[in-house]
N, C-alpha and C positions, 0 to 999 in steps of 0.2 A: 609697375602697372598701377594708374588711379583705377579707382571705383566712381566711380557717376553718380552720383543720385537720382537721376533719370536717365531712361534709355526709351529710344524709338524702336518699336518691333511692329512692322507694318502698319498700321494706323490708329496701335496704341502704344501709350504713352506708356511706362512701367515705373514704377518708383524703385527705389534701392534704400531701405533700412537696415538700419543695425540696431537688435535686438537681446536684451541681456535674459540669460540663463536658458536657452534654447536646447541646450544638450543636457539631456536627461537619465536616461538609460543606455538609450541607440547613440549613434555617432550622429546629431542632426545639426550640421553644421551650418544650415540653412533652407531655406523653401520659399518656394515659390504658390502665390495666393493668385489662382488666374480670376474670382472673381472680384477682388479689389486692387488688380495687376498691378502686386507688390513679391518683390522679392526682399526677407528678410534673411538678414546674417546673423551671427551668433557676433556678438561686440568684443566677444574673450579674445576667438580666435586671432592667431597668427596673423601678420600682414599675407605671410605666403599663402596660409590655409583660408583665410579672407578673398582674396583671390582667385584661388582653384573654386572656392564655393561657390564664387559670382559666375563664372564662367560656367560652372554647373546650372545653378540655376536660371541662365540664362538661357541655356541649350534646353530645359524643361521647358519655362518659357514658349522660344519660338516652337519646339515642337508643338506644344499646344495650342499652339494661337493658327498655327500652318495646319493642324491636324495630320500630323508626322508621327507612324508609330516606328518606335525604335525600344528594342528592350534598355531597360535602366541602367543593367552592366554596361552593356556598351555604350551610352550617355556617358556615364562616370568615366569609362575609359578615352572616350572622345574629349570629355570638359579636361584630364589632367594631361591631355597630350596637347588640345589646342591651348593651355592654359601655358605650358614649356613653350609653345613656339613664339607666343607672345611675349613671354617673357625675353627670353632667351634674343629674339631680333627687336628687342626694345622698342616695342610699339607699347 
């Protein structure tokens, strides 16, 4: 799976960086910045954990921008199942 450095989420634009030393204490493998609509990755991580991040924060993202509430577990649960499917049928 590539990562984009931009993505369309209804009629904003989102950036996609990678970010060095982002995991600190917590496990923060990445985030999402809805008022400079950036998602930052952590640059260490895995191409795979790279990945699952993106699609996590991606689904942060449109939540927020759709005004979508969804608790975070199941976000995270959502980002590492859509994140298999895509892998998995190589899109």
């Amino acid at each position: 799976m590539n990562i984009p450095k931009t993505v369309k989420i209804g009629g904003y634009i989102v950036k996609v960086e990678f970010e060095a030393n982002m995991m600190t204490d917590r496990r923060n493998y990445g985030e999402y910045h809805p008022r400079i609509q950036t998602i930052k990755i952590d640059k260490d991580c895995s191409q795979q954990q790279a990945e699952e991040t993106f699609v996590h924060e991606l689904l942060e993202a449109i939540t927020h921008i759709y005004e979508i509430s969804i608790e975070h577990k199941d976000l995270a649960n959502l980002a590492t199942v859509l994140h298999q499917v895509i892998v998995d049928n190589g899109r």
